[in-house]
DOMAR-85455 format. One record per atom (N, C-alpha, C): y, x, z. Coordinates in steps of 0.001 Angstrom, whole numbers, padded with zeros to 6 digits, always signed. Last residue first. Layout:
! DOMAR-85455
YXZ
...
This chain:
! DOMAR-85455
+043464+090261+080375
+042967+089247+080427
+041598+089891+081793
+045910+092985+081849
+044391+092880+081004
+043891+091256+081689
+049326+092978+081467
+047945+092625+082300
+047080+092243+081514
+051163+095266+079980
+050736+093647+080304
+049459+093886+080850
+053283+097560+081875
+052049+097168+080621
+051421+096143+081090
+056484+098306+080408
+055550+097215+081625
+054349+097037+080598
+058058+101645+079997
+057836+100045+079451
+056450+099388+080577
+059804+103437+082373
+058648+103144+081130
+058684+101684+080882
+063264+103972+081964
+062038+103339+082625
+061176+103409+081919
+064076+107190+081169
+064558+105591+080909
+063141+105094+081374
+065740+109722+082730
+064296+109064+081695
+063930+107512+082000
+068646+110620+082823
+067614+112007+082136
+065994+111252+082366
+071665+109024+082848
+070608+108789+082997
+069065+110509+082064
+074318+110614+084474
+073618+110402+083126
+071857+110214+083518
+077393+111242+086204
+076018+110999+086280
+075334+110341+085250
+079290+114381+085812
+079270+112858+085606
+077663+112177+085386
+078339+116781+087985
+078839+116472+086604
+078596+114803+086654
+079232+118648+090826
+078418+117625+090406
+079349+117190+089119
+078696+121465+092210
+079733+120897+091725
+078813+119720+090820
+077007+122912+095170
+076869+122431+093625
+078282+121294+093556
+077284+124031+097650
+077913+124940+096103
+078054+124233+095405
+074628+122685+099266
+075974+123123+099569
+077246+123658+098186
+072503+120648+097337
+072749+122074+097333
+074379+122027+097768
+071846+117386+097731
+072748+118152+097108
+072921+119602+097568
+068910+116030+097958
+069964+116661+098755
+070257+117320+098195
+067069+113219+096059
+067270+114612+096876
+068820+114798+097191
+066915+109571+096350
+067576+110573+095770
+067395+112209+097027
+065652+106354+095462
+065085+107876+096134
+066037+108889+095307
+065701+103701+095095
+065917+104491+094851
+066103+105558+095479
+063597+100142+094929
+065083+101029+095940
+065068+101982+094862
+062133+098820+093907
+063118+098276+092920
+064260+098772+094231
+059477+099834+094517
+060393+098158+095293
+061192+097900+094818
+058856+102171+093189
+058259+100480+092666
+059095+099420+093422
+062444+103684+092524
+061123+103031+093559
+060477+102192+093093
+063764+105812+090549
+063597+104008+091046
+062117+104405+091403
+065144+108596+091817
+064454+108070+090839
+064279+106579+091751
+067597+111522+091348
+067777+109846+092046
+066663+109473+091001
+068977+114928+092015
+068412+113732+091113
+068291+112627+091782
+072207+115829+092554
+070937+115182+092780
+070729+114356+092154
+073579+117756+090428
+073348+118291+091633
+071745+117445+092898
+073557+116548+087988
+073505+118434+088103
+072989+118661+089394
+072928+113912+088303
+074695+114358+087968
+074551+115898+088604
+070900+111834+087093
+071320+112924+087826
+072425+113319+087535
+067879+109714+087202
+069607+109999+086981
+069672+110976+087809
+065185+107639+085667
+065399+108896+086963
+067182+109382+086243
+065261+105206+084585
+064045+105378+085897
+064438+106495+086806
+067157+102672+083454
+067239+103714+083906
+066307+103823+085213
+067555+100017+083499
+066506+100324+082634
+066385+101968+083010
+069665+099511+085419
+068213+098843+085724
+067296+099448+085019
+072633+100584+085727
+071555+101111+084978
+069963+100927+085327
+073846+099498+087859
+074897+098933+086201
+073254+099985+085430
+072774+100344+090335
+072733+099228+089522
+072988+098605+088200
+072830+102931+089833
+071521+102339+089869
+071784+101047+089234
+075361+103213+089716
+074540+103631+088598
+073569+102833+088366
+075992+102419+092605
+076109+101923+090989
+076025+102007+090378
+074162+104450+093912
+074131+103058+094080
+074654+102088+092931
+076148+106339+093349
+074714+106638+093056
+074273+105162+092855
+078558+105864+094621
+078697+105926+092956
+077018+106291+093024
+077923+105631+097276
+078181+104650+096440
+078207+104471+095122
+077622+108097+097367
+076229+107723+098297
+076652+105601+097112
+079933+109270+097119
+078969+109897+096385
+077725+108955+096325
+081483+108223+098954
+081672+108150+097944
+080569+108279+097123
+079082+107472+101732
+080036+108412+101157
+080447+107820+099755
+079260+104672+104008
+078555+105586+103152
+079583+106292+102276
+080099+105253+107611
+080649+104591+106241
+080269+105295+105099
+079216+103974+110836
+078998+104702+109655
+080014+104350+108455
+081915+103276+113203
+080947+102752+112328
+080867+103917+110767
+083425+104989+115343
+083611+104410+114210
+082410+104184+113672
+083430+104059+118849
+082708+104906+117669
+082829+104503+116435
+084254+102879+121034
+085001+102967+119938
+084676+103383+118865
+082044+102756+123108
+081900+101456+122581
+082906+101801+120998
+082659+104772+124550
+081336+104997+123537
+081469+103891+123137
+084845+104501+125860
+085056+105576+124573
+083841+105091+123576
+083955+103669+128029
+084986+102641+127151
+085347+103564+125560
+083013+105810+128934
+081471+104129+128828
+082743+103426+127522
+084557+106543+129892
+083630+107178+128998
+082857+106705+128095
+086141+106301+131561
+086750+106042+130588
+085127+106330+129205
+084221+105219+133684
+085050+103794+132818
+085463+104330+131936
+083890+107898+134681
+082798+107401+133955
+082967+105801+132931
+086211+108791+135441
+085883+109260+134358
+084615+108606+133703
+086368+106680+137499
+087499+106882+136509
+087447+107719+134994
+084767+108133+138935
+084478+106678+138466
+085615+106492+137332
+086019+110554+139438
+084238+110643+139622
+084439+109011+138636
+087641+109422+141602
+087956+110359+139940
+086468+110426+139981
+086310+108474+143470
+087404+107327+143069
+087567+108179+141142
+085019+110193+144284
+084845+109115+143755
+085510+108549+143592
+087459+112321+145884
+086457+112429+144181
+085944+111492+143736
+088391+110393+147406
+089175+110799+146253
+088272+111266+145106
């Protein structure tokens, strides 16, 4: 009898870990992401709470939002530098 419940708990368990909802990026984690994108010429953005700067790979690096902070509409704060041509 205990194995029999002993096994019963381990099918349901094994059948639980397969249900795990799949990550799903945050709101926040998406509206950063479209900034980025709808703002290519844009090097570093922030909305009060995290900043976000472009990567040479053409990713984006953003810090961790302070627990408290109330976040303002996101605005670019320093426009890419300009590309300096290659020396002959």
């Amino acid at each position: 009898m205990i194995r029999r419940s002993a096994l019963l708990v381990l099918a349901f368990a094994a059948a639980g870990a397969d249900t795990a909802p799949a990550a799903v990026p945050s709101s926040e984690t998406q509206s950063l992401e479209a900034f980025a994108a709808a703002n290519a010429s844009c090097h570093e953005w922030s909305d009060g709470c995290v900043v976000c700067v472009r990567r040479a790979d053409a990713g984006f690096a953003c810090s961790t939002p302070g627990i408290a902070c109330t976040p303002s509409p996101l605005a670019c704060k320093s426009p890419a530098p300009p590309a300096t041509p290659a020396k002959p």
